[in-house]
C-alpha positions in Angstrom: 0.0 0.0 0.0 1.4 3.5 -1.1 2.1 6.2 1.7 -0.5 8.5 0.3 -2.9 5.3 1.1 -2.0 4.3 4.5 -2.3 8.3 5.5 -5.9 8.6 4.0 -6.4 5.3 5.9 -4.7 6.8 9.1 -6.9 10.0 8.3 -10.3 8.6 8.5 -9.4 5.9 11.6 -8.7 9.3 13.4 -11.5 11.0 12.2 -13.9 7.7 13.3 -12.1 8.3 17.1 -13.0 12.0 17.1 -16.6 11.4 16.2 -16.8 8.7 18.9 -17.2 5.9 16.7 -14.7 3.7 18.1 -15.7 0.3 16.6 -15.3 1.8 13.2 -12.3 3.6 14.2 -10.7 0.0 15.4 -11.3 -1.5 12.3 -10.0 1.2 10.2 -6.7 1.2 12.2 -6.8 -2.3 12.4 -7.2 -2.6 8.2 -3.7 -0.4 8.3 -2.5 -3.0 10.5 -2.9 -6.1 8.7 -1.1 -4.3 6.1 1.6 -3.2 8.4 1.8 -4.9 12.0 4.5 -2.5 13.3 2.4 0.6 12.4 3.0 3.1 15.6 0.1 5.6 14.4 -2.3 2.6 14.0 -1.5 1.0 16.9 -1.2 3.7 19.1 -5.1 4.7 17.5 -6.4 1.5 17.9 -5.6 1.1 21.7 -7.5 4.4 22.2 -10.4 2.8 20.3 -10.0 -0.2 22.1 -10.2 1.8 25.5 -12.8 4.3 24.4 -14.9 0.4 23.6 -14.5 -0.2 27.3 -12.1 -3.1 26.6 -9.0 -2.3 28.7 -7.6 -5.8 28.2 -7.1 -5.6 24.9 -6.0 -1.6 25.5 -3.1 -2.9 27.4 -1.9 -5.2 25.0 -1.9 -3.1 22.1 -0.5 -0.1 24.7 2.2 -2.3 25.4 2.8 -3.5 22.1 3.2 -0.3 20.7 5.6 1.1 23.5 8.2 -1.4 22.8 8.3 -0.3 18.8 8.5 3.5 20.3 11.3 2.2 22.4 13.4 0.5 19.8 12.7 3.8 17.9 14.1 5.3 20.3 17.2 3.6 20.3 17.6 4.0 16.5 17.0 7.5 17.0 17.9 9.1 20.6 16.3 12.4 21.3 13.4 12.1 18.7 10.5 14.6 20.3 8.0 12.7 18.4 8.8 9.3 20.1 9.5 10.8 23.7 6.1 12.2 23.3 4.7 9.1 22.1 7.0 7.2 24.9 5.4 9.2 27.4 1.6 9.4 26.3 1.6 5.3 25.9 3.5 5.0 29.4 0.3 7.5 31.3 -2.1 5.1 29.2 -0.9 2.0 30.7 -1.0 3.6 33.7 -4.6 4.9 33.7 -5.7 1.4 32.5 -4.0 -0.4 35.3 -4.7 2.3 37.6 -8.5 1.3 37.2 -8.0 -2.3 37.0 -10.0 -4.4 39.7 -7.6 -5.4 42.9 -5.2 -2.2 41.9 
């Protein structure tokens, strides 16, 4: 899939997540997905759909998921803003979700 495709893709996933539609939203980032499992846009998108679904579990995972790829991004490329922001962002998710986890 061209990069011209993935970003319309990416562009109406997001736009699904603003309106509220997060089912539709978790498919459209998922579709980018199957395409491209180490997507950090998509994945970081589709654990905010999963959450805004009220499925936490899977939220996690995909959370998780996508903070190692930030990580090793990281590594390839200390000091990038737009992966510390993304490192931090993904690290206060996990910590909401297991903040309101049963038994925490």
């Amino acid at each position: 899939m061209s990069q011209n495709g993935i970003g319309d893709q990416l562009g109406q996933a997001w736009a699904y997540h603003r309106a509220g539609q997060q089912d539709e939203a978790a498919q459209a980032f998922q579709q980018i997905l199957n395409t491209n499992a180490n997507h950090i846009d998509a994945l970081f998108g589709l654990g905010l759909a999963q959450r805004g679904s009220q499925q936490p579990d899977a939220a996690l995972e995909t959370f998780q998921r996508c903070l190692t790829l930030v990580n090793q991004a990281l590594e390839a490329e200390p000091g990038s803003d737009r992966y510390e922001i993304l490192q931090r962002m993904l690290e206060q998710r996990i910590a909401e979700i297991k903040s309101a986890a049963p038994g925490s």
